[in-house]
Backbone as ProteinMPNN parsed JSONL, in Angstrom:
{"seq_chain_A": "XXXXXXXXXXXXXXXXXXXXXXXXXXXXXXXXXXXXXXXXXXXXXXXXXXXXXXXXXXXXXXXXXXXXXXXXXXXXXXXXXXXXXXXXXXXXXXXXXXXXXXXXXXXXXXXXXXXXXXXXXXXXXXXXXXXXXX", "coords_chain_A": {"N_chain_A": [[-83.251, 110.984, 5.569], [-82.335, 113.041, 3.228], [-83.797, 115.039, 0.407], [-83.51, 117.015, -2.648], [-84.385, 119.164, -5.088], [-85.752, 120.679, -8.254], [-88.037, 123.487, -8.886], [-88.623, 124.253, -12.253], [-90.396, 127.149, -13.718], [-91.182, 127.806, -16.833], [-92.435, 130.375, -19.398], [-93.572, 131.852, -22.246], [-93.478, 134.594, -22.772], [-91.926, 135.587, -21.078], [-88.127, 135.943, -20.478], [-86.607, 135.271, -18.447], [-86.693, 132.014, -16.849], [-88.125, 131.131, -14.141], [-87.56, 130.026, -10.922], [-87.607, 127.837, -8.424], [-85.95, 126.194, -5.389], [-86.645, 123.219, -3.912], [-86.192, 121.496, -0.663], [-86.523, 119.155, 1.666], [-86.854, 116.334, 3.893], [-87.505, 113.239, 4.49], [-89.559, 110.939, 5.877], [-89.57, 107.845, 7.806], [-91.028, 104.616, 8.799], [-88.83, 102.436, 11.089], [-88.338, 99.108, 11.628], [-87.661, 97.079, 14.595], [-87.905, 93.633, 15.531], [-87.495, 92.025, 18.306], [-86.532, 89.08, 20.297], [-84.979, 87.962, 17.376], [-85.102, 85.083, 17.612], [-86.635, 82.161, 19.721], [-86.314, 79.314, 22.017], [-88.364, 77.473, 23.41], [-87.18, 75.052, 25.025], [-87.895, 72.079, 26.168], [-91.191, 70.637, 26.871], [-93.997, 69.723, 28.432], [-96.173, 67.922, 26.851], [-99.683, 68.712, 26.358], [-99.807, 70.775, 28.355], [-98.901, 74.022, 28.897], [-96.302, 76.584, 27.991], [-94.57, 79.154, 30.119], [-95.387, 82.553, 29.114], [-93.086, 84.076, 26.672], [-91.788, 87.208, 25.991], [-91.374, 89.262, 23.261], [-90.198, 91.877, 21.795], [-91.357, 94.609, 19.949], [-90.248, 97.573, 18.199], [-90.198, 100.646, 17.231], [-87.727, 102.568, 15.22], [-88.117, 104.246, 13.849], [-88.635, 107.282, 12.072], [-91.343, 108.363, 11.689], [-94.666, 107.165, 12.219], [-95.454, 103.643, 12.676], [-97.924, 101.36, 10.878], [-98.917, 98.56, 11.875], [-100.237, 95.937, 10.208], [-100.95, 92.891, 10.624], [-100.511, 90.39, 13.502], [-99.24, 87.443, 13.546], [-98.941, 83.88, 13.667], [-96.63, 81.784, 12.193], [-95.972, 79.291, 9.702], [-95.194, 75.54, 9.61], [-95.924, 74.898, 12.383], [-97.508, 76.072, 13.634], [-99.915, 75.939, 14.726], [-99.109, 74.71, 17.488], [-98.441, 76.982, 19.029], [-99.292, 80.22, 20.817], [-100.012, 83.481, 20.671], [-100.028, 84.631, 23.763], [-100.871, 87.519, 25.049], [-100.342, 91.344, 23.645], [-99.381, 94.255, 23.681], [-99.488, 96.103, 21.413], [-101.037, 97.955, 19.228], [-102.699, 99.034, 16.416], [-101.057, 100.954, 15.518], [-97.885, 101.852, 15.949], [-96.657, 104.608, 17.602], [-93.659, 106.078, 16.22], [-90.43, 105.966, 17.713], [-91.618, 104.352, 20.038], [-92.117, 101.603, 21.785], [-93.416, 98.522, 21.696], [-95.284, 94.98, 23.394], [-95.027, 91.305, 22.38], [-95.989, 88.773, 23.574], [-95.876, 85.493, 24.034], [-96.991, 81.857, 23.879], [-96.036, 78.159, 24.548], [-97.596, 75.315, 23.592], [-97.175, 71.885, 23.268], [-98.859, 69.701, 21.612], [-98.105, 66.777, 21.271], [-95.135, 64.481, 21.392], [-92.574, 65.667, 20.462], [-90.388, 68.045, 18.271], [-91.253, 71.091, 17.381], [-91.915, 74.016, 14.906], [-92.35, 77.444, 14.279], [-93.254, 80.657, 13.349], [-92.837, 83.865, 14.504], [-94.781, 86.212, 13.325], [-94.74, 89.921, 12.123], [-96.482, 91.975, 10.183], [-96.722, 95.062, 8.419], [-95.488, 98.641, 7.213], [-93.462, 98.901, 7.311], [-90.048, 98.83, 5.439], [-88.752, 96.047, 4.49], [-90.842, 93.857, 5.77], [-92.589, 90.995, 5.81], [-91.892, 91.396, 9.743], [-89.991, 88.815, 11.163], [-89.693, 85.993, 14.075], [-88.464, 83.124, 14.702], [-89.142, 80.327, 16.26], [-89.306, 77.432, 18.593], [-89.525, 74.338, 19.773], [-89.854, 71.472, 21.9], [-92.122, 68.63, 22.796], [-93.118, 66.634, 25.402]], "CA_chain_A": [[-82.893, 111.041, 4.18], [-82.525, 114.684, 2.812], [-84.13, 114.981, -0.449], [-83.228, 117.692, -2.788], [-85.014, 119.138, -6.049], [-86.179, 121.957, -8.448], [-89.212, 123.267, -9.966], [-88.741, 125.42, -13.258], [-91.023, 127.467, -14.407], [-90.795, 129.003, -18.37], [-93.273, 131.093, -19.774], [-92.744, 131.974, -23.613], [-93.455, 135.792, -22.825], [-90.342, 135.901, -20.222], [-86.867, 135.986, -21.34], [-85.695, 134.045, -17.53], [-87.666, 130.743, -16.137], [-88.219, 131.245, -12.213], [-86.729, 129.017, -10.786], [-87.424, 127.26, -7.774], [-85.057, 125.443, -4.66], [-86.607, 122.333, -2.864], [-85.195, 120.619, 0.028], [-87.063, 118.289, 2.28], [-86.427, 115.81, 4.983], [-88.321, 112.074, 4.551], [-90.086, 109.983, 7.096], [-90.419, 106.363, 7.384], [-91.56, 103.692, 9.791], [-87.64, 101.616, 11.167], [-89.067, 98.581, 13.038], [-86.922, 96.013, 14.824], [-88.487, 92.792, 16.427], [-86.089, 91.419, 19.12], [-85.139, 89.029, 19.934], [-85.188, 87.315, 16.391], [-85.62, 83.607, 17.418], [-86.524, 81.798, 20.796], [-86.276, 77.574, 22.007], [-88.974, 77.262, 24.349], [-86.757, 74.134, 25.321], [-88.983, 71.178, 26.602], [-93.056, 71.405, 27.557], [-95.106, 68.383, 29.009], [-97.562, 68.022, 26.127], [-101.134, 69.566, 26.862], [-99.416, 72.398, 29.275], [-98.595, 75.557, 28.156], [-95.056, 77.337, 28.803], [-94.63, 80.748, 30.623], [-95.196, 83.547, 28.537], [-91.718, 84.643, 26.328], [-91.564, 88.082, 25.754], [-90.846, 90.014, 22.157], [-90.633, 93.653, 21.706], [-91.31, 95.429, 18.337], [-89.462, 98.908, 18.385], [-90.441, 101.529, 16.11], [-86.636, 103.353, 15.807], [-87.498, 105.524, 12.561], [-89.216, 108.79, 11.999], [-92.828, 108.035, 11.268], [-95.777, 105.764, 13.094], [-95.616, 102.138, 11.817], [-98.948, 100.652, 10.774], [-99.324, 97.042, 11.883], [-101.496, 95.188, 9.701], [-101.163, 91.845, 11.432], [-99.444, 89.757, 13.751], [-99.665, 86.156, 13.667], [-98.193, 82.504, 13.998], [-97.022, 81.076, 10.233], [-94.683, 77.871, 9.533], [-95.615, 74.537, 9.611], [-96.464, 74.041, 13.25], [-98.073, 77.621, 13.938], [-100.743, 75.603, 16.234], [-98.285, 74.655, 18.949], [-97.893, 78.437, 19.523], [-100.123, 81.187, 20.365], [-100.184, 85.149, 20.985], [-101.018, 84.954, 24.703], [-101.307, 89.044, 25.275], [-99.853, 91.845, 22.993], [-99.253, 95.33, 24.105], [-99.15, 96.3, 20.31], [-101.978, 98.268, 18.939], [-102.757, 99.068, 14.996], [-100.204, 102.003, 15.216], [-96.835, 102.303, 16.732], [-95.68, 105.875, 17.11], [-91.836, 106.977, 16.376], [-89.822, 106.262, 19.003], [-91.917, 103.972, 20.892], [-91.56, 100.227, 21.566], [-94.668, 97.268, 22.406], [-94.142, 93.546, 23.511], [-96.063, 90.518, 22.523], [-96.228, 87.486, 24.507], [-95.656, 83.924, 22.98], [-96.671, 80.596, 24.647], [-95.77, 77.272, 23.561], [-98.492, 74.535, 24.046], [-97.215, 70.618, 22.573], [-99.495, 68.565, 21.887], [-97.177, 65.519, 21.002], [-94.093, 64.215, 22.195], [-92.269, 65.983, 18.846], [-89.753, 68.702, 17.812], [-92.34, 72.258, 16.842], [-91.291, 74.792, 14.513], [-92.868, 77.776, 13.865], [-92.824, 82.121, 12.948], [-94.256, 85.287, 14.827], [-94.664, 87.426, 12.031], [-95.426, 91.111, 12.618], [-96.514, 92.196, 8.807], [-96.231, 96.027, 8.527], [-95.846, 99.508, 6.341], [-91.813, 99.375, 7.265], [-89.75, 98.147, 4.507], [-88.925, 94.374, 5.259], [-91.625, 93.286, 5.881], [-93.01, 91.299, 7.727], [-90.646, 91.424, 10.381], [-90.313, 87.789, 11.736], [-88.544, 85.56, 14.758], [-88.469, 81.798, 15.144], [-89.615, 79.524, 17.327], [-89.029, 76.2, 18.652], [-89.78, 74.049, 21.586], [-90.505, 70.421, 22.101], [-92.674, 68.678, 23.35], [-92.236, 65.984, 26.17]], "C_chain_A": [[-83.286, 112.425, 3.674], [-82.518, 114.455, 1.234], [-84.018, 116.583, -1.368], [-84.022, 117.721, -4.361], [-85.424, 120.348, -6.325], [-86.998, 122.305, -9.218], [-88.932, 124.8, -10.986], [-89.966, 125.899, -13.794], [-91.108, 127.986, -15.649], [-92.279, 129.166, -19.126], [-92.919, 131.976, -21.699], [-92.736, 133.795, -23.703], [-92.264, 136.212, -21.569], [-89.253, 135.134, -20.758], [-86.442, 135.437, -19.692], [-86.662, 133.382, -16.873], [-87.835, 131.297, -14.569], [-87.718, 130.108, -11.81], [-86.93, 129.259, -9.069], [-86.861, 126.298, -7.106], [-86.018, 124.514, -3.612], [-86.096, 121.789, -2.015], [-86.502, 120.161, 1.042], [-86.364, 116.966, 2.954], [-87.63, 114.145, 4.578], [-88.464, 111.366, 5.296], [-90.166, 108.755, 6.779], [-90.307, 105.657, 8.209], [-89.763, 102.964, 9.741], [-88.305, 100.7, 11.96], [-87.604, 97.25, 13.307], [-88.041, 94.968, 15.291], [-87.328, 91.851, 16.634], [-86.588, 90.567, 20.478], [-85.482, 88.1, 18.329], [-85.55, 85.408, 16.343], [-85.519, 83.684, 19.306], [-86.92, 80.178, 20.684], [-87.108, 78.442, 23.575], [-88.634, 75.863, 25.328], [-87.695, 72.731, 25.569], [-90.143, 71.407, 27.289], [-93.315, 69.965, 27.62], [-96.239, 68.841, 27.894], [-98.614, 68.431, 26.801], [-100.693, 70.323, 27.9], [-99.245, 72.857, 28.389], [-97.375, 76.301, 29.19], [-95.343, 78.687, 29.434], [-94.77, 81.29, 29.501], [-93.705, 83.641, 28.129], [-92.059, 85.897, 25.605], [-91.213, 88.439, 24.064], [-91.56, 90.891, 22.059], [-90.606, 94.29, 20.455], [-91.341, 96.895, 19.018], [-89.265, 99.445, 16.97], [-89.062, 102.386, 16.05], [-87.242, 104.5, 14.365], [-88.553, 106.4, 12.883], [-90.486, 108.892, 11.93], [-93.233, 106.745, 11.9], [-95.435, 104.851, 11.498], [-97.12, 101.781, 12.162], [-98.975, 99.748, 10.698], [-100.68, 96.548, 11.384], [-102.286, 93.738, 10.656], [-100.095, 91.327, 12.342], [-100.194, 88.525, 13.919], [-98.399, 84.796, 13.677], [-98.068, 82.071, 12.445], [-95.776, 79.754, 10.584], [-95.896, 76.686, 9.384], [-96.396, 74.015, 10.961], [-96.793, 75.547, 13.822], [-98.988, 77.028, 14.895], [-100.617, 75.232, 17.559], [-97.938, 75.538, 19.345], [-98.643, 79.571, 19.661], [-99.286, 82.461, 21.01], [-100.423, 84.832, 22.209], [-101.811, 86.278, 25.036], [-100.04, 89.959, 23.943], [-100.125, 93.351, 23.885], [-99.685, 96.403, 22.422], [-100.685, 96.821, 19.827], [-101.93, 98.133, 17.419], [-101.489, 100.063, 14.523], [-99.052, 102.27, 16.036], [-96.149, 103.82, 16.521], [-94.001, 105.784, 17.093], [-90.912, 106.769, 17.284], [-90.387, 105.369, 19.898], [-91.99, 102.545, 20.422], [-93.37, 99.266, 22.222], [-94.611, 95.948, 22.571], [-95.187, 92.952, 23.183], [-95.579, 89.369, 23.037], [-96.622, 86.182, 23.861], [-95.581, 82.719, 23.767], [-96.278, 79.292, 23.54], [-96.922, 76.069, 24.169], [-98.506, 73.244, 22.998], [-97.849, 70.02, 22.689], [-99.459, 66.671, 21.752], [-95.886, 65.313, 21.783], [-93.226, 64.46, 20.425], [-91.481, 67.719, 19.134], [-90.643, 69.961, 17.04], [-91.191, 72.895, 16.026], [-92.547, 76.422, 14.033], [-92.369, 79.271, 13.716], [-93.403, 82.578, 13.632], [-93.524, 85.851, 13.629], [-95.738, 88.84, 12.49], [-95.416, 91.331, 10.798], [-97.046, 93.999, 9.075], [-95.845, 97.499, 7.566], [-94.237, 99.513, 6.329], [-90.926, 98.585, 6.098], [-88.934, 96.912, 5.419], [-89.685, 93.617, 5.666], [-92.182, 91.97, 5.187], [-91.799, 91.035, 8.555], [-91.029, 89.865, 11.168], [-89.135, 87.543, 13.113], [-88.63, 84.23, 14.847], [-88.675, 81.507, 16.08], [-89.556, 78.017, 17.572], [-89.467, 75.836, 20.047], [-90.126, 72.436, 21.182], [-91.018, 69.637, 23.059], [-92.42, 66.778, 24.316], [-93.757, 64.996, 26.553]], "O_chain_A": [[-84.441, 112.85, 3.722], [-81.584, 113.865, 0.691], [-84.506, 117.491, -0.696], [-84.297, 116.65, -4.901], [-85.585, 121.194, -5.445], [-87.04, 121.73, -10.306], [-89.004, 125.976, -10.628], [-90.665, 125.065, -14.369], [-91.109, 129.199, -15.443], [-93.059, 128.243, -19.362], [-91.886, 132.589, -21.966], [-92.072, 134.326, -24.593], [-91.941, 137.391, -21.421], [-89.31, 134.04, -21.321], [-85.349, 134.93, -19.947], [-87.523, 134.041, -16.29], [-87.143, 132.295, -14.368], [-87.482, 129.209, -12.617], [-86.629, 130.284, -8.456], [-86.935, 125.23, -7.714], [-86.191, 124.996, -2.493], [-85.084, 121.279, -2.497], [-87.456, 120.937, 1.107], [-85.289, 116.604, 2.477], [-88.798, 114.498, 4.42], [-87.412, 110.856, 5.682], [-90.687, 108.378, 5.729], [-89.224, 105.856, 8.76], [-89.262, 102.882, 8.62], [-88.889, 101.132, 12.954], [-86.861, 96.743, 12.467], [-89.159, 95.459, 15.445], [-86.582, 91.225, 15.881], [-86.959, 91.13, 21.508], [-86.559, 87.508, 18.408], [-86.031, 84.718, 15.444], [-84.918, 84.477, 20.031], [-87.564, 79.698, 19.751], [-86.779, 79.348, 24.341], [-89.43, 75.501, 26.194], [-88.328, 72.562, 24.527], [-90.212, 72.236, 28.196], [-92.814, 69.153, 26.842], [-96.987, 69.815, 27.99], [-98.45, 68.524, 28.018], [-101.693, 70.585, 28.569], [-99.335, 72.444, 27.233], [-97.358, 76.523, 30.401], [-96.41, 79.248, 29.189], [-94.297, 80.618, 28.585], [-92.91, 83.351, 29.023], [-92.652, 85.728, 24.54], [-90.588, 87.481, 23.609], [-92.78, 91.041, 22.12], [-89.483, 94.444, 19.975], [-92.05, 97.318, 19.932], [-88.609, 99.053, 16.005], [-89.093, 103.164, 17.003], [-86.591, 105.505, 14.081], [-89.279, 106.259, 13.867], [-90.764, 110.039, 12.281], [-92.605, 105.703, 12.09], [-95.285, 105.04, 10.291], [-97.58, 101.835, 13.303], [-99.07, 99.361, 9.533], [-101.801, 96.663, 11.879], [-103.413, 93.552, 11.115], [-98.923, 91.652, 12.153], [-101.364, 88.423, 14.289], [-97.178, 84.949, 13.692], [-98.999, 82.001, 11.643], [-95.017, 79.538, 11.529], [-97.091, 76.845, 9.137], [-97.219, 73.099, 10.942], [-95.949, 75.993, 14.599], [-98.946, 77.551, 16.008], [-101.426, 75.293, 18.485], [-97.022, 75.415, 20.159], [-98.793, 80.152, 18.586], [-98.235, 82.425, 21.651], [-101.607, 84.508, 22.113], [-103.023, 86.301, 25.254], [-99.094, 89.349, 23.444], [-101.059, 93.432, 24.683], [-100.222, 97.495, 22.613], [-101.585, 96.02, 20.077], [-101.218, 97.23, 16.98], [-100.999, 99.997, 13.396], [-99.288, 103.04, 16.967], [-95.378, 104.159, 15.622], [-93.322, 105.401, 18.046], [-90.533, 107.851, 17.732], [-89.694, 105.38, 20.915], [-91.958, 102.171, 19.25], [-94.143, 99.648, 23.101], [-93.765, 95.461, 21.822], [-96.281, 93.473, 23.4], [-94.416, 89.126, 22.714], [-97.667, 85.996, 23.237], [-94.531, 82.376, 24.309], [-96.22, 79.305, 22.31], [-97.003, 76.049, 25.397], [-99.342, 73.185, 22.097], [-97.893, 69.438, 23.772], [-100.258, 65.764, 21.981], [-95.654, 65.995, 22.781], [-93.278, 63.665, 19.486], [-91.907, 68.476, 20.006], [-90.719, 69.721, 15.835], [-89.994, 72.64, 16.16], [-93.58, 76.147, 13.422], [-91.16, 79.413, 13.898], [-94.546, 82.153, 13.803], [-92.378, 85.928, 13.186], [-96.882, 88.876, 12.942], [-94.462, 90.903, 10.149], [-97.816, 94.15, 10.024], [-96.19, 96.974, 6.507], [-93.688, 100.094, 5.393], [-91.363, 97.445, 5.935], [-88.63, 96.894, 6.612], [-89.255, 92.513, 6.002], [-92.195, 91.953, 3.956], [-90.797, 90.502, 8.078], [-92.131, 89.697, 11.69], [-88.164, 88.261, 13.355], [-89.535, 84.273, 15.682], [-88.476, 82.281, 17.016], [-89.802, 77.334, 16.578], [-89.693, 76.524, 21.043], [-90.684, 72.246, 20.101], [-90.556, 69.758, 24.193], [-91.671, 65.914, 23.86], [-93.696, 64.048, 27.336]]}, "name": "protein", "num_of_chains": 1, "seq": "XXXXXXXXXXXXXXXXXXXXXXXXXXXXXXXXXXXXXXXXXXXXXXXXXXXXXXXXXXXXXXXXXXXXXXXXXXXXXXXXXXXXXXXXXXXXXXXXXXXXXXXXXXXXXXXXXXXXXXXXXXXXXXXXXXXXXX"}
């Protein structure tokens, strides 16, 4: 985003203002998180599924500052973080995955969010989740 602007100066003992030309270039955190939803299909209550993958990808111009990531909805306890690659700061250009099990503890239909919460506008960036349990 090219930003454009000008600073006048006027002085009551000069007869022309000065006159200054800004131009500038603006940075800002683009984040995706992909893929936006996953069905962990059926789980044997008290197991835990494989690991499923999601990658948060910084595409814009400036580090993204991750505040949090976490599990939200209604059934956020049938689902954890197993590992994250994802630190406090994603630089520019670079991508990190986090790792999502599913663990039913009923014989029941889960629902729940990863939410990455974030400095990028949209925030928080979410994906769905589902899975039931068997």
């Amino acid at each position: 985003m090219l930003e454009k602007g000008r600073v006048v100066r006027a002085r009551a003992e000069c007869a022309y203002p000065q006159i200054v030309t800004l131009t500038g270039t603006g940075v800002q955190a683009a984040v995706t998180l992909s893929p936006t939803s996953h069905s962990f299909g059926t789980q044997a209550r008290r197991t835990t599924s494989a690991p499923f993958p999601f990658t948060l990808s910084n595409t814009g111009t400036a580090a993204l500052t991750i505040n949090s990531i976490n599990m939200g909805g209604a059934n956020s306890n049938q689902f954890a973080i197993q590992s994250r690659t994802c630190t406090n700061t994603l630089a520019a250009g670079s991508s990190c995955s986090i790792n999502v099990v599913f663990s039913p503890t009923n014989r029941a239909t889960y629902n729940a969010t990863l939410q990455v919460n974030d400095n990028a506008p949209g925030s928080p960036q979410t994906a769905t989740l589902t899975g039931t349990g068997q």
